[in-house]
C-alpha positions in Angstrom: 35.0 48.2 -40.2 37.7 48.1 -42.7 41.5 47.9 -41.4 42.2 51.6 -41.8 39.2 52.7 -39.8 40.6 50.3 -37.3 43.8 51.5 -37.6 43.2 54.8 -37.3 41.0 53.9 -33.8 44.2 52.6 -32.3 46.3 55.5 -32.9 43.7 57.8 -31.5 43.7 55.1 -28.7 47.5 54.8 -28.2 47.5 58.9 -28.8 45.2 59.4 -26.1 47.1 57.1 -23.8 50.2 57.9 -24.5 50.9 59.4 -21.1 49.5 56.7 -19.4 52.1 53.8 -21.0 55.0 56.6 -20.4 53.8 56.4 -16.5 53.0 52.7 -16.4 56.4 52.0 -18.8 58.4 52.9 -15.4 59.3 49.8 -13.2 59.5 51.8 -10.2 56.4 53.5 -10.6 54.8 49.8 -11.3 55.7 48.7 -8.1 54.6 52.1 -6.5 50.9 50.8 -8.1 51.6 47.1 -6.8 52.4 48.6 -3.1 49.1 50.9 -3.0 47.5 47.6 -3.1 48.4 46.4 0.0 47.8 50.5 1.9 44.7 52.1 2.6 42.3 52.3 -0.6 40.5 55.7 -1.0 37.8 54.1 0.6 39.5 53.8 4.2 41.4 57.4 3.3 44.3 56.5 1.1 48.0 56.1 2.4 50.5 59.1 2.8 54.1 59.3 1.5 56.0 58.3 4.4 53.8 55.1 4.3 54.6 54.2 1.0 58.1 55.0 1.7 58.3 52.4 4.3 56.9 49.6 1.9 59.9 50.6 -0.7 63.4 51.0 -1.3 62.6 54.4 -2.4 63.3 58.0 -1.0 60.7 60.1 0.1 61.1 62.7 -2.7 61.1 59.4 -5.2 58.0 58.7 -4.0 56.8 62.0 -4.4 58.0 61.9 -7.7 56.5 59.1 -9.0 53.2 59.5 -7.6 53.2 62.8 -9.0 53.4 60.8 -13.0 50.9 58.6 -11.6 48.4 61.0 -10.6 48.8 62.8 -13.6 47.8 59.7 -16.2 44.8 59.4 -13.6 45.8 56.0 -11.7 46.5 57.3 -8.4 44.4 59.8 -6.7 45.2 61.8 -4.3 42.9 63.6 -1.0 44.2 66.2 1.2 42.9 66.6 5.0 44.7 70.6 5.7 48.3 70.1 4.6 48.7 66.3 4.4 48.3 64.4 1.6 46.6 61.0 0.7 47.5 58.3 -2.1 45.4 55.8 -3.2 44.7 53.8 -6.6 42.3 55.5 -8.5 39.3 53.0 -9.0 36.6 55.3 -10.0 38.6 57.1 -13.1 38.3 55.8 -16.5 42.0 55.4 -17.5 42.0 52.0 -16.5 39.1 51.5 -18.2 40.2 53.1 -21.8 43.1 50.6 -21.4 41.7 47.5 -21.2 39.2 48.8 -24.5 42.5 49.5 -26.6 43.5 46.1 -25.4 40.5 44.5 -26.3 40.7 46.8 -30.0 44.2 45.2 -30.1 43.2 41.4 -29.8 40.5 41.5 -32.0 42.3 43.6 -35.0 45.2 40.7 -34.6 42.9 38.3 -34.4 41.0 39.6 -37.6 44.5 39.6 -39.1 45.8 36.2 -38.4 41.9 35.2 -39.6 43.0 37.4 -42.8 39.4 38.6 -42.3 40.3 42.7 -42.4 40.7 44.2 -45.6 
């Protein structure tokens, strides 16, 4: 593949995750992520707000907040049981995945560079 072609992957790539570095850029919302490691998973049924709110500095409607972003670039699900809601890291989606292949794209187009073997 020539160096536009690859080029042109990786904007598609960053265009199609674009809302997912805007959620991850946010240092609160990356330690909302590290915290839902150490609650429920979905698995055992996910944690609720006021859970998470006692693992950080944050308000409840901060939390909220953030989860909300988070949930919408498809890293944090969410269950409900009647009117209560459950967070959890979303495992089974394939955001994380499409991130670590744009990664990977990354590497290897630098490396290719540095090689001078693109074109």
């Amino acid at each position: 593949m020539d160096k536009d072609k690859q080029l042109a992957a990786l904007k598609q790539g960053f265009d199609e995750l674009a809302d997912l570095f805007v959620a991850l850029g946010d240092e609160t919302r990356q330690h909302l992520i590290m915290t839902l490691f150490d609650l429920p998973c979905k698995q055992q049924g996910g944690a609720r707000v006021g859970e998470i709110t006692a693992k950080t500095h944050l308000s409840r409607p901060a939390v909220s907040h953030h989860l909300k972003i988070l949930r919408l670039a498809g890293v944090v699900g969410m269950r409900k049981e009647g009117t209560k809601n459950y967070y959890y890291l979303e495992t089974e989606g394939t955001r994380w995945q499409q991130l670590a292949s744009l990664s990977t794209d990354l590497v290897e187009l630098l490396k290719y560079l540095n090689e001078g073997k693109v074109k």
